[in-house]
C-alpha positions in Angstrom: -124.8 -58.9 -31.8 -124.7 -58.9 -28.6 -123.4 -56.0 -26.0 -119.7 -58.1 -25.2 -119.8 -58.8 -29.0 -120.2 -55.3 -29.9 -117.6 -53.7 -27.7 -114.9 -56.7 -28.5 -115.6 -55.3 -32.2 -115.3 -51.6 -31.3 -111.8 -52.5 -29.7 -110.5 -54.5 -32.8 -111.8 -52.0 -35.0 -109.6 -49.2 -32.6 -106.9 -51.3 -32.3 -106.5 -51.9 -36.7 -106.6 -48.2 -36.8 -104.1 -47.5 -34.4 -102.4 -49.8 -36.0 -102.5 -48.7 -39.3 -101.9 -45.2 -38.2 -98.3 -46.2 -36.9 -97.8 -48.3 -39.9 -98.4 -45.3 -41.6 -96.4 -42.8 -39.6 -93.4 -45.3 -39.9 -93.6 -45.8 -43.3 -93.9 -41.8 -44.3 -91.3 -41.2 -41.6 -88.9 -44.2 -43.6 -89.3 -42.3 -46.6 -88.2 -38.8 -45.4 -84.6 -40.4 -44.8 -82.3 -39.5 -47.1 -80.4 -42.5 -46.6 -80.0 -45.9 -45.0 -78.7 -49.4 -44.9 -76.5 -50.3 -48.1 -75.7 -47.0 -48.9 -72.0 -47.0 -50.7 -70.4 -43.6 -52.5 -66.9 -43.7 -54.1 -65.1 -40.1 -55.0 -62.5 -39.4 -56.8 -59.9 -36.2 -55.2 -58.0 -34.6 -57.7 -55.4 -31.9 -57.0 -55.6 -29.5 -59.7 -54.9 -31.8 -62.7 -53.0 -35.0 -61.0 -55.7 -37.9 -59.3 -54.4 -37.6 -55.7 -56.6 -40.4 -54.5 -59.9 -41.6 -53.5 -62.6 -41.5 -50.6 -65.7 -43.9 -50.3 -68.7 -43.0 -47.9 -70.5 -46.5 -46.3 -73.6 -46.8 -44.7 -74.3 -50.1 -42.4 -77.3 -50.6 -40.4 -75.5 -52.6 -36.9 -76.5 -52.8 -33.3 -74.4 -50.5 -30.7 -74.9 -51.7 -27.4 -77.9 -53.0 -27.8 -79.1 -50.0 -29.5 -79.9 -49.8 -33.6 -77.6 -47.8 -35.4 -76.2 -47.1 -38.5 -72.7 -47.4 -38.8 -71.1 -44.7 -41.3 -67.7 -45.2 -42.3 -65.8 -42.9 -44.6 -62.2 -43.5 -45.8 -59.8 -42.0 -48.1 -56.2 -42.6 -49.0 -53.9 -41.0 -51.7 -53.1 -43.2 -54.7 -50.4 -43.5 -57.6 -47.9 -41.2 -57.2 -49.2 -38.9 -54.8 -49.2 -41.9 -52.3 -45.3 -42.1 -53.2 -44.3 -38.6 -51.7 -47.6 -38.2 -49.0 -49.0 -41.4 -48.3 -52.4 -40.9 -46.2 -54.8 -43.1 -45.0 -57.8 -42.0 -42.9 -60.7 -43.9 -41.5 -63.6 -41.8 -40.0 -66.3 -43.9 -38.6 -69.7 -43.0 -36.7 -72.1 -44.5 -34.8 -75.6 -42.8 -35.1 -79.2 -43.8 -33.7 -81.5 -45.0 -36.9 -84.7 -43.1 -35.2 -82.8 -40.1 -33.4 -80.2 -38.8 -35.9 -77.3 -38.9 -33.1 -74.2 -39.9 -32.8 -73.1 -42.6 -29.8 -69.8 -43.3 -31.1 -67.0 -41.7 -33.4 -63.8 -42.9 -34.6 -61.0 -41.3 -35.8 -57.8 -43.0 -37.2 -55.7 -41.2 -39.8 -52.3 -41.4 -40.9 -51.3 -38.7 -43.3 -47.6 -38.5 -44.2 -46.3 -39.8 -40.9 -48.6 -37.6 -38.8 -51.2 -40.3 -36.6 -54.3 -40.2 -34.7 -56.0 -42.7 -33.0 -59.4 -41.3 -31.5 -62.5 -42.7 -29.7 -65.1 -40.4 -28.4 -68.1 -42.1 -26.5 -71.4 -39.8 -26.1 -73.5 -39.9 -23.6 -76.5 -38.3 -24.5 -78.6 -38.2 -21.0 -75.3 -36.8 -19.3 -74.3 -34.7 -22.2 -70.2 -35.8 -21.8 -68.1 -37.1 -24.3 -65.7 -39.1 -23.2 -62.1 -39.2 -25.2 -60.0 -42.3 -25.8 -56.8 -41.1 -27.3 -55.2 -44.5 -28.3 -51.9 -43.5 -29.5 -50.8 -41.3 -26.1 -53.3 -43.8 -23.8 -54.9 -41.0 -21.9 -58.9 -40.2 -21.3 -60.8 -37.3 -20.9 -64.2 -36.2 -20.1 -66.1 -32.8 -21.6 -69.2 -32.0 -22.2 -71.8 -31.1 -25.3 -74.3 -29.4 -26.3 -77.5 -31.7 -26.4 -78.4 -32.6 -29.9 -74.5 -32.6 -30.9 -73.0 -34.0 -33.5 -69.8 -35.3 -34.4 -67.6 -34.5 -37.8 -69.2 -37.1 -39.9 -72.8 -37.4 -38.5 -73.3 -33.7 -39.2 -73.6 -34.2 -43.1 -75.8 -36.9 -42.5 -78.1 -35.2 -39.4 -78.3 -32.1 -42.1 -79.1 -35.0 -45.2 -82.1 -36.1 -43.0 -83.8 -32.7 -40.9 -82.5 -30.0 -43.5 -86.1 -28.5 -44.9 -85.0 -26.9 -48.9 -88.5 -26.1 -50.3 -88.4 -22.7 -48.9 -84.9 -22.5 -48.6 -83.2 -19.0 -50.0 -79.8 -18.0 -51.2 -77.9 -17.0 -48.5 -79.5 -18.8 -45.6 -77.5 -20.2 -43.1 -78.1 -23.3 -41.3 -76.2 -23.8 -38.0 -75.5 -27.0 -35.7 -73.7 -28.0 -32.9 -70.7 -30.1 -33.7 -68.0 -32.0 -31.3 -64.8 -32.3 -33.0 -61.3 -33.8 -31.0 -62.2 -32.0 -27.7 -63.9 -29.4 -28.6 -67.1 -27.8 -29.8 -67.6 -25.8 -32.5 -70.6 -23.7 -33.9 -70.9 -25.5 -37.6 -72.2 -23.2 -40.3 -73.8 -23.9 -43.5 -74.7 -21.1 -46.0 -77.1 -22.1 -49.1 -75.6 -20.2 -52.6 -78.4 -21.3 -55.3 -79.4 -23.9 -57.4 -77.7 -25.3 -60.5 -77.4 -28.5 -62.9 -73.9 -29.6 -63.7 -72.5 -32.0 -65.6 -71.2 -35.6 -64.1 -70.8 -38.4 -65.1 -73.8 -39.8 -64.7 -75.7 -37.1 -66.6 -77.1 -33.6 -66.0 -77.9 -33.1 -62.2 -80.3 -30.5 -60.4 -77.7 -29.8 -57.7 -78.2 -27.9 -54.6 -74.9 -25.6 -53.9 -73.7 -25.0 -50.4 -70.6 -23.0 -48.2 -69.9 -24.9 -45.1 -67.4 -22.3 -42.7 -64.4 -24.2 -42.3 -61.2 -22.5 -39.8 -58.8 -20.8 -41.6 -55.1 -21.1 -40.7 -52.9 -24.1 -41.7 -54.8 -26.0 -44.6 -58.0 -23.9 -45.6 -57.0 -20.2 -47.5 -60.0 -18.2 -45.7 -63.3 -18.8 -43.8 -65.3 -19.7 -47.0 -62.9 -21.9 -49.1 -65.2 -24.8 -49.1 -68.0 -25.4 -51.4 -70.6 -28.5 -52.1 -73.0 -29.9 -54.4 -75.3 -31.6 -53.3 -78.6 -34.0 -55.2 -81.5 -31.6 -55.6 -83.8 -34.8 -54.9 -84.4 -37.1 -51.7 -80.9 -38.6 -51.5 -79.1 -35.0 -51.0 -75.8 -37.1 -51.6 -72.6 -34.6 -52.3 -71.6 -34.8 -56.0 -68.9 -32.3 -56.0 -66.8 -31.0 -53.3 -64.2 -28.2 -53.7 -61.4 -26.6 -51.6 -58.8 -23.8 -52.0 -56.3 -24.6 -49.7 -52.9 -22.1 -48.4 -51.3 -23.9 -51.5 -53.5 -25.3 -54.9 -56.9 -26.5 -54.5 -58.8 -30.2 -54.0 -61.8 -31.4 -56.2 -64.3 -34.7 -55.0 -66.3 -36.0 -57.9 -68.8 -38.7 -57.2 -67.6 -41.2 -59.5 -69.5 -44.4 -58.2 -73.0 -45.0 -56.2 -75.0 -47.9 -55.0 -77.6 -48.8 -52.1 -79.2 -45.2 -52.7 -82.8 -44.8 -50.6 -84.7 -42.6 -53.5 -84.3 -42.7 -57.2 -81.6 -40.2 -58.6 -82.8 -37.5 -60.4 -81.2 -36.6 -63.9 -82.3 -34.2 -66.1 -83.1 -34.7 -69.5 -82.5 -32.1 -72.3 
């Protein structure tokens, strides 16, 4: 072999494992997402005893500006005769980099008894400023973030993807940055425990968690909310309760598809 052969062969040689090492990195990065394109989660709300009505969480991988993305939509709406005497219908959408875990674009557009909203806030994450489209009143506004913020819906999903529970202890918080409206707030996250309930899908290891919601006109106190969450890869909420200033709201995971990891059930 001669000396040109030999260093041509050296090079290919460096180049495959370069190669394979990115492969690699991709792939192992891939898998350490809890979720991804396809994803689809239907709830049911209940308040106390009557069915109030039903959410579904949507996960589509898109292009935003030339920029891949996956576009989360959540929407709820009250049903039967709940819808009769409070008819809602909210659509919450977010628009979040597949490789970065942050939000470009959120939507908000709710109609909840006769009370609207009609919100668009663009972030720009080299300039750090949001900028506000408020639809219904036709005004725009500019403020600024904290870099790495997220908006209301990213969060769960930024937390689904970077949050580390193998050493995790009861009673650990977990804080973020979130944008919300016009503001920023300090989002809070305490860990309770571990503990497999019953759904209807089977006996699930669940992860239990107290986000710090603002007390005052629909939440009873500071810790009202609570979550249960897989205790597996997916880390999709199975059970979400709320005491509100009058009765209380229960989410139950009633439907799943498109999930990235196999669910885990326990088995007596």
């Amino acid at each position: 072999m001669t000396l040109s052969h030999r260093i041509a062969f050296k090079t290919c040689v460096k180049n495959l494992l370069l190669l394979l090492l990115t492969l690699t990195i991709t792939m192992l990065s891939a898998q350490q997402k809890a979720y991804g394109d396809g994803e689809w989660l239907k709830f049911r709300i209940h308040y106390g005893l009557i069915t109030a009505g039903t959410a579904t969480l949507e996960v589509n991988q898109e292009y935003l500006d030339g920029k891949q993305v996956f576009h989360i939509e959540g929407f709820g709406e009250t049903t039967g005769m709940t819808s009769w005497f409070f008819p809602v219908e909210d659509n919450y959408q977010s628009y979040v980099d597949v490789t970065k875990d942050i939000p470009y674009k959120f939507i908000r557009k709710i109609d909840e008894g006769g009370h609207t909203k009609d919100i668009i806030i663009e972030f720009n994450h080299d300039t750090q400023v949001a900028l506000i489209k408020n639809l219904k009143h036709n005004t725009e506004k500019s403020v600024s973030f904290p870099k790495g913020a997220q908006d209301m819906v990213s969060s769960f999903y930024y937390l689904r993807n970077n949050l580390d529970v193998s050493d995790i202890k009861v009673n650990d918080e977990i804080e973020l940055d979130m944008f919300f409206d016009k503001e920023n707030y300090k989002f809070k996250l305490k860990f309770l425990g571990r503990e497999t309930i019953d759904t209807e899908f089977g006996k699930v290891p669940c992860l239990i968690f107290r986000p710090y919601v603002q007390s005052g006109r629909i939440f009873k106190e500071k810790e009202s909310l609570t979550l249960w969450v897989s205790d597996d890869d997916n880390k999709i909420p199975l059970v979400i309760k709320a005491d509100l200033t009058v009765g209380s709201l229960k989410a139950t995971l009633i439907q799943f598809k498109g999930l990235s990891h196999s669910f885990k059930i326990k088995i007596d």
